[in-house]
N, C-alpha and C positions, 0 to 999 in steps of 0.2 A: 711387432711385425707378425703379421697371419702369417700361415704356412701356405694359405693358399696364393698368396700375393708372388709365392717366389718364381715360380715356372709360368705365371699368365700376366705378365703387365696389364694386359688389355682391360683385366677386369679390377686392376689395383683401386682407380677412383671409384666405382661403382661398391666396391665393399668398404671402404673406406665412409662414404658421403651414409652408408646402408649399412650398417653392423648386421643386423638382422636379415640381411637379403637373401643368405644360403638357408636360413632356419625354414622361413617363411612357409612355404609351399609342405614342408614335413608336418611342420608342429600345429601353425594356425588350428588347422580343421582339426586336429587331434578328440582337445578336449570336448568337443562338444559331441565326440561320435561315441566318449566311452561307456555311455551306458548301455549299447547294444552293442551284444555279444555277435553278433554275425558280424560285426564290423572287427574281430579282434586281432582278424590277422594283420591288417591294415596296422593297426598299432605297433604291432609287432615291426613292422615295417621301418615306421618311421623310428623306432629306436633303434631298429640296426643301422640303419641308415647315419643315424647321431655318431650309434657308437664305432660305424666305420668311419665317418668324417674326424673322429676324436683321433683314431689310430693313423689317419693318412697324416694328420698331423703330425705328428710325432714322427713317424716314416721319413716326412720329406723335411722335415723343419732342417733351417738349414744351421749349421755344426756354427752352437753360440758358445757365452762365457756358461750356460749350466752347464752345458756337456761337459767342458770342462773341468768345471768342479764337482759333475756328479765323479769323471773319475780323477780327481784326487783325493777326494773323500775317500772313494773304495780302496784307489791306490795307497793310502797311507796306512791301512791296516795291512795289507800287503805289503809291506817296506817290513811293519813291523812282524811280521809273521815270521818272514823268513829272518828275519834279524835276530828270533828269538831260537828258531829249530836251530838254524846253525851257527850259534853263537855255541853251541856247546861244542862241537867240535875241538875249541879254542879251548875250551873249560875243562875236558874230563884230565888232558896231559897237565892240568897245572895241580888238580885234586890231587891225580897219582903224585907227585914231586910234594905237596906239601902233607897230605895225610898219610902216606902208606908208605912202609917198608921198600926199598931199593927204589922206588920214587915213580912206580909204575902201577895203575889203578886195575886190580883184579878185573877181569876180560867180563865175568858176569857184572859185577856191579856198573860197570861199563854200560854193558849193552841194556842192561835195567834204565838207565838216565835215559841211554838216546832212544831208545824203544818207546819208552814211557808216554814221550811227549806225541807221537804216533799212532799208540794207540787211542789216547785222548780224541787226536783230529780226528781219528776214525770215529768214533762215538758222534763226536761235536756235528760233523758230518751229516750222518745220517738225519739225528734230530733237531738242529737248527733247518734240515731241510725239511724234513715235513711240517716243521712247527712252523715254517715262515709261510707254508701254504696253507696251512691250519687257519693260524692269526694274524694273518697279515705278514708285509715285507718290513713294514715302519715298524711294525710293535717288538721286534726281534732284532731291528738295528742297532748298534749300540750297544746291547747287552754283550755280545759275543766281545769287545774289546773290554767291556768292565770285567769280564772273568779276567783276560787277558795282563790286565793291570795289576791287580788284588796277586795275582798265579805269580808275577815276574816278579813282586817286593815282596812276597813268599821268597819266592827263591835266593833273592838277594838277603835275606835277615837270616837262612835256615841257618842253625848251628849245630856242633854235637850235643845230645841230650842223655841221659841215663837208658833211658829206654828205646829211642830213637837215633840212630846215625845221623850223621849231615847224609852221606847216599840216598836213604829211603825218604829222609826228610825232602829232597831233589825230586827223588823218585815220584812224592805224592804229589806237590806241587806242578813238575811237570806236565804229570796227568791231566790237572785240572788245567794248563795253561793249551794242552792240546784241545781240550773239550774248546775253549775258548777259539784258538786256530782256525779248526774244523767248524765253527759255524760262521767263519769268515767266509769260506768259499762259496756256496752254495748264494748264502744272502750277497757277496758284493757281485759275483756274475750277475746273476740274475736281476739287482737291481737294476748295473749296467746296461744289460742288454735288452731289458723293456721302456728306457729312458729315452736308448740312444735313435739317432736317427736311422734306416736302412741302410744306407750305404756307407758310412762309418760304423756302422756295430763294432763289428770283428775288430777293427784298429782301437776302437775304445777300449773291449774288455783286454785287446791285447797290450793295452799300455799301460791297465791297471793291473794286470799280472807280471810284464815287466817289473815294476816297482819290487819286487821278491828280490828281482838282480841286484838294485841298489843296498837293500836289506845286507844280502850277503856279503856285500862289499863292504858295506858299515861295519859289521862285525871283526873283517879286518883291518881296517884303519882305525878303528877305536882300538883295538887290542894294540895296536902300533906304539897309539897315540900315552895307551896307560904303559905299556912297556918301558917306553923311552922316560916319560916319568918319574917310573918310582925305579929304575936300572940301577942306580948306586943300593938301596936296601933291599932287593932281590939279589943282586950280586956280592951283598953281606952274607943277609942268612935268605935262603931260597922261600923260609916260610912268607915274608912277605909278599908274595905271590898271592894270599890272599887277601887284600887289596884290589889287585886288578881281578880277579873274576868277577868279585861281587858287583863292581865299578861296571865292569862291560857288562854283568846278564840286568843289573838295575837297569841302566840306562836306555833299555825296550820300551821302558813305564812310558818317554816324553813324547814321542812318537801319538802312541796310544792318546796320550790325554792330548793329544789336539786335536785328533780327529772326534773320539767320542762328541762333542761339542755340537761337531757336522753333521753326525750320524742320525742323532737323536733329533735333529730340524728337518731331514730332508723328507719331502712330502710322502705320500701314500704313491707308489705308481698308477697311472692312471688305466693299465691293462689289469693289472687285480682290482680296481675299483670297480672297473668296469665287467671281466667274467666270473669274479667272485664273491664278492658284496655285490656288484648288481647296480649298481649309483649310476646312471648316466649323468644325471645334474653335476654330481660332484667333479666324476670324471673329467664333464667337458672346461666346470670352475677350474681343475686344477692342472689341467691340460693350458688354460691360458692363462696361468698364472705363470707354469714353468717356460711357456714360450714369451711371454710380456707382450700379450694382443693387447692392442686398445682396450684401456677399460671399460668402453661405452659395451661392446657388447659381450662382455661377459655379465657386465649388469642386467641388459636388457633380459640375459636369464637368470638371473638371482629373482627380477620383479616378477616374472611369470612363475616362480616357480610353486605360488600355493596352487594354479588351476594346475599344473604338469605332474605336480606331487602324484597323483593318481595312478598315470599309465606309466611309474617310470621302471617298477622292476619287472623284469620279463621273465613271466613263470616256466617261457620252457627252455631256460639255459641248462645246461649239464654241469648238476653239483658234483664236484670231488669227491667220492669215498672208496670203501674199500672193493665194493664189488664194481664200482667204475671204473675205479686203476687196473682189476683181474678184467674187464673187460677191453680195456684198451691199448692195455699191453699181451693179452692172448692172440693180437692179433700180429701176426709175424712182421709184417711191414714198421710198425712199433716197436716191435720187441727185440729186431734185428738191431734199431741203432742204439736202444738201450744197452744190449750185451755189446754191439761194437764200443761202445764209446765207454764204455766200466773195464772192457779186455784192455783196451788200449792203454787206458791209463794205466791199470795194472801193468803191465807190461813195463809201459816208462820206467815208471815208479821202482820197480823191482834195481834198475840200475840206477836212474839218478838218485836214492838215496842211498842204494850199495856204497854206491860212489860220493854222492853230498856230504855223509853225515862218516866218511869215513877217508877225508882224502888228507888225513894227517897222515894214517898208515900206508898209503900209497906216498906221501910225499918221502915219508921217510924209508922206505925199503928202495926207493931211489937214490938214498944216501942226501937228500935235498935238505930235510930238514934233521940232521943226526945228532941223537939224543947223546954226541962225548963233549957237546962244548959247554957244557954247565947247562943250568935250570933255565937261568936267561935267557943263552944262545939259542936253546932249544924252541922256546915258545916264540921266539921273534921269527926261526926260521919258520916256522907252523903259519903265524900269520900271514906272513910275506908270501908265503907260497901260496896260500887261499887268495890273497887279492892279484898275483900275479893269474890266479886260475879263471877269476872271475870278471877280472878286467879285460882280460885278454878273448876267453870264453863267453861267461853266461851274459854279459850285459851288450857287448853287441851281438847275440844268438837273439835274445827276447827284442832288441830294437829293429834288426830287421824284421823281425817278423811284425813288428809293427806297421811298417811300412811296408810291406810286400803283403798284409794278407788280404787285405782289397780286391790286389789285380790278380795276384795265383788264386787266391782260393786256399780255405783250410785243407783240404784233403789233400793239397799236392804236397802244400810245404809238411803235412804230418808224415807224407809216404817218402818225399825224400830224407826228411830228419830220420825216419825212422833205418829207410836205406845205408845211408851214412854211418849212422852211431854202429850199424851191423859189423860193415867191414870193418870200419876203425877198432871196434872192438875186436875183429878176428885178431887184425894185424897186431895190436897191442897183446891178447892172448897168449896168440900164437907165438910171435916174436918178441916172449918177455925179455929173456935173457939176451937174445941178439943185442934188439935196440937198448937193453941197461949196461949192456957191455960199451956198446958204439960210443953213444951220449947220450950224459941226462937231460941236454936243449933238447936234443931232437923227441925223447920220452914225451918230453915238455907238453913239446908241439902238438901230437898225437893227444896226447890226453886232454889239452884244451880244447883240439879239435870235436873230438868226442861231445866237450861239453857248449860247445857252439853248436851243431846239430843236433842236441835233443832240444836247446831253446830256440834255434830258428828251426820248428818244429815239435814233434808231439808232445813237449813240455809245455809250450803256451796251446796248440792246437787243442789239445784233452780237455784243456779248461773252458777256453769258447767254446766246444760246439757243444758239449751239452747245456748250456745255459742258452742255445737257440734254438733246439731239435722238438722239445716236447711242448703242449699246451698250457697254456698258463695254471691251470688247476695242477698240477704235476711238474712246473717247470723245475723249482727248488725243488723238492723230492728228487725228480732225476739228475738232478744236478748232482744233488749231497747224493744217490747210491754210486753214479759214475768215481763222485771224488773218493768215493769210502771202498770203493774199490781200488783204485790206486792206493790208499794208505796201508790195505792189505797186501799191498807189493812191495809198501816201503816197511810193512812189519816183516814180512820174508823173507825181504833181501836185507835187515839188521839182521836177524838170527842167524839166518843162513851166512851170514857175510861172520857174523863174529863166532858164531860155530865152526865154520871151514877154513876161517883164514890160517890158521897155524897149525893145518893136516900137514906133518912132515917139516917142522921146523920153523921159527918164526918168521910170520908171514908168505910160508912158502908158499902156499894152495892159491896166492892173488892169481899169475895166469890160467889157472883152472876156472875162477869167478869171475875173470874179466872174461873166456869164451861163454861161458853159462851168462853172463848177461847181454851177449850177442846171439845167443840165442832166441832171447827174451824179445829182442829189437826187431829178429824174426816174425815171433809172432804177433809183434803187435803191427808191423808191417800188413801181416797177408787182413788180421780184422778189420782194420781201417776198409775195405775194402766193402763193408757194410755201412760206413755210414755216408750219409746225403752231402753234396755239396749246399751250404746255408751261403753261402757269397752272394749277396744281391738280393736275395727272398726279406719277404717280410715275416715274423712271427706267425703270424697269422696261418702264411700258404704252409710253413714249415711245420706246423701243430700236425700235419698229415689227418685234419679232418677239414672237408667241407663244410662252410658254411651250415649246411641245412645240419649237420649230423649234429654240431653245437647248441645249434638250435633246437633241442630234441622233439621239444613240441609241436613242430610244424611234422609235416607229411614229411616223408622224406624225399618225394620226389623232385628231378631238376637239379638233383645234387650238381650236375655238371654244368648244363645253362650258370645255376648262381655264380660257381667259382666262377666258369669261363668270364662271363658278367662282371664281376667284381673285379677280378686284375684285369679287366680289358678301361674297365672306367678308373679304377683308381692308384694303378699303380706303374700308368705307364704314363712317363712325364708328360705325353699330347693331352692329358686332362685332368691336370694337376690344379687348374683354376676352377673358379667357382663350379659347381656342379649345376645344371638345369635339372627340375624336377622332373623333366620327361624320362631324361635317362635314365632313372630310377626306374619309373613305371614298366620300361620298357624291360630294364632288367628282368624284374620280377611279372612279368606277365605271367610265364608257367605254374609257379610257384602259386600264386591266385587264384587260378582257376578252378 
């Protein structure tokens, strides 16, 4: 099914009876003009032309079974991501109970584990993003989960060694399992979001970052499920406790090995084939492969394609490098939503792992889950209380937002999530002691509240919108520094969180770090406030460059005519059907002259 078939009935039999009727008028005359160079703009032409008719494809195509499976692919490394950060929450209380003295894991080696794997993502981050704009999206697919695999049956085999603790042994594997993490993000937005169609984007990538919510919930019903279990031999001698870690942090690995499979087949996107290899042939073969056009005319350009081989790359596209990135982000309209969307996240981040990677100690300073009923009693209340947080919380916060980020728009649902988390956190701060006195339901409530608005909100918001703001050359790079900035909020708000929390007694200083991360919810409120709304836009208009500026080689003039031009012809559903080659002409009159 062509994409252009969807919005024009009228012209369905004529492209249909005609594979080639839309080429025709572009490509025919092509080859024969290309040995003269006065004719070269004209070429130029007709390959933008190709390669906007490739992209309106994909734009309008309407929401099939790839979509779908591009995000469960992306989503199942997300399942597994979060399955892995916050499985340990569950892990470090049963380390203290079976390794160490009075049955409670020293605060530093603590924050060593769960830091660890953060810092990793942060790295992972960074370099899975520039290296997927480096080498490709496809060449860097897949790899990020084979670390992820190798890092979690690390962690599950580690033991004590003469020279090496089980802690550091955790500690190094973490590391590596975060490098792995961290170049989930960057590569699955991004592939998502040059896959998907325009007007589904956002709910794509938003319901492959959902999958995180499920993640976290796995962690506690498998901890449930190994509890209940082996309950008689942990209720003998508490060491068998290890048993179930190693059970729950292994079993990240199966996840992983099902997608790997998916990762490593799924094609090249056709937006890097197309602005950075340069392929229009390939692009357009692989643009109908991922839509299932007729195969008549994707052949008809396979057979043309020794005379086309010729005019197909266009020398004046704009390479990525490094004086082109300092060029394109020195310019404030750029560089504004690069710092809003890195502050933002940071910001998030600072709380929701304050809070993610630490809500045993909050569960229990609410007396919820309290370490006097045995080794057992304690870890069962720890999970119960995680899937009560997450069920209740984070998995319908991410689903709505699923489903609302369409018709609001990311920026509203980021400014209200952000709004919310604010106050709830004053209230919860401010009135620790009232509401712990009142009731622990009502604590409850508040505090899942909390965690409902930062995912219907700038929890999932942070991760779409930079995977839509920047140009494809830059897309993953800005992605991975946005995400590698929130990791540096989720390393701040560990240290900070496990340095402060026992200022004045154990656990006292929580309502002092629950106002300090309402703080935070503050600021990441007012910078939202720099980035664009992406709702409804194509990549394309959101790259904040014109046509012509991409095209570097041409003049620059008519920057305005083109753009106007182009969303007037292609992106507004009255001409969503075949294109006539007039229109074209007409676009580009200026531009010719």
């Amino acid at each position: 099914m062509s994409a252009y078939e969807l919005t024009a009935p009228t012209t369905v039999a004529a492209s249909q009876t005609d594979p080639t009727l839309h080429q025709d008028a572009t490509e025919t005359h092509l080859p024969a003009h290309h040995h003269h160079h006065h004719h070269h703009d004209h070429d130029y032409h007709g390959l933008r032309d190709r390669r906007r008719k490739a992209l309106a494809k994909i734009d309008n195509a309407e929401f099939g079974w790839f979509h779908i499976r591009a995000c469960l692919v992306a989503g199942v490394g997300f399942f597994t991501d979060a399955y892995d950060l916050f499985s340990i929450n569950l892990v470090t209380p049963m380390l203290g109970i079976i390794y160490f003295e009075g049955g409670i894991m020293p605060s530093d080696l603590d924050l060593g584990i769960k830091v660890a794997a953060s810092v990793g993502t942060f790295l992972g981050q960074i370099v899975f993003g520039y290296l997927a704009d480096r080498l490709g999206r496809k060449r860097m697919y897949g790899i990020e989960l084979m670390i992820i695999i190798v890092a979690t049956v690390g962690q599950a085999l580690s033991g004590e060694g003469r020279v090496i603790s089980l802690p550091a042994a955790l500690i190094v594997w973490r590391l590596f399992l975060g490098i792995g993490i961290g170049g989930d993000y960057p590569l699955s937005a991004v592939i998502t979001s040059e896959f998907a169609n325009t007007n589904r984007r956002g709910a794509m990538m938003a319901a492959v970052f959902a999958m995180q919510g499920f993640g976290y919930l796995t962690t506690g019903l498998v901890a449930i499920i190994l509890l209940a279990a082996f309950k008689s031999s942990i209720v003998a001698d508490s060491s068998n406790l290890d048993y179930v870690w190693r059970i729950l942090i292994g079993f990240g690995c199966i996840p992983a090995l099902v997608a790997v499979y998916f990762r490593l087949t799924i094609p090249e996107t056709p937006r890097y084939v197309l602005d950075i290899e340069n392929d229009v042939n390939r692009a357009e073969r692989d643009v109908a492969t991922v839509l299932k056009e007729d195969r008549d005319s994707s052949h008809s350009k396979e057979n043309a394609d020794g005379i086309k081989q010729v005019i197909l790359s266009n020398p004046g596209i704009v390479k990525g490098s490094f004086s082109d990135f300092c060029r394109y982000f020195s310019k404030w309209h750029n560089f504004k939503v690069l710092f809003g969307t890195s502050m933002a996240w940071f910001a998030l981040d600072v709380a929701f792992y304050g809070i993610g990677l630490n809500n045993s100690f909050i569960l229990s300073s609410i007396n919820f889950s309290t370490s006097q009923g045995g080794a057992w009693a304690t870890n069962w209340n720890a999970a119960v209380g995680q899937i009560i947080i997450v069920l209740l919380g984070s998995v319908p916060g991410y689903w709505v937002t699923v489903f609302t980020i369409e018709r609001l728009g990311r920026i509203k649902i980021q400014l209200l999530g952000f709004f919310m988390s604010c106050v709830l956190f004053c209230i919860l701060g401010f009135a620790y002691d009232k509401i712990r006195a009142t009731s622990i339901v009502l604590f409850i409530i508040l505090f899942t509240l909390t965690q409902f608005f930062q995912n219907f909100g700038p929890n999932t918001t942070t991760f779409v919108i930079p995977g839509e703001v920047f140009p494809t050359r830059y897309r993953s790079t800005g992605h991975g520094i946005a995400a590698g900035s929130g990791k540096l909020g989720a390393i701040v708000a560990q240290v900070g969180f496990s340095r402060l929390k026992d200022r004045g007694g154990h656990n006292a200083f929580l309502p002092q770090l629950l106002q300090i991360f309402a703080l935070f919810m503050l600021i990441g409120f007012l910078v939202t406030f720099l980035i664009p709304e992406t709702k409804g836009k194509t990549l394309e208009e959101l790259s904040n460059e014109a046509e012509e500026e991409f095209f570097s080689g041409q003049q620059r003039r008519g920057v305005q005519e083109e753009s106007h031009g182009s969303s007037a012809s292609f992106d507004s559903p009255r001409h969503r059907g075949v294109q006539s080659p007039d229109d074209y002409s007409n676009n580009h009159v200026d531009v010719e002259k």
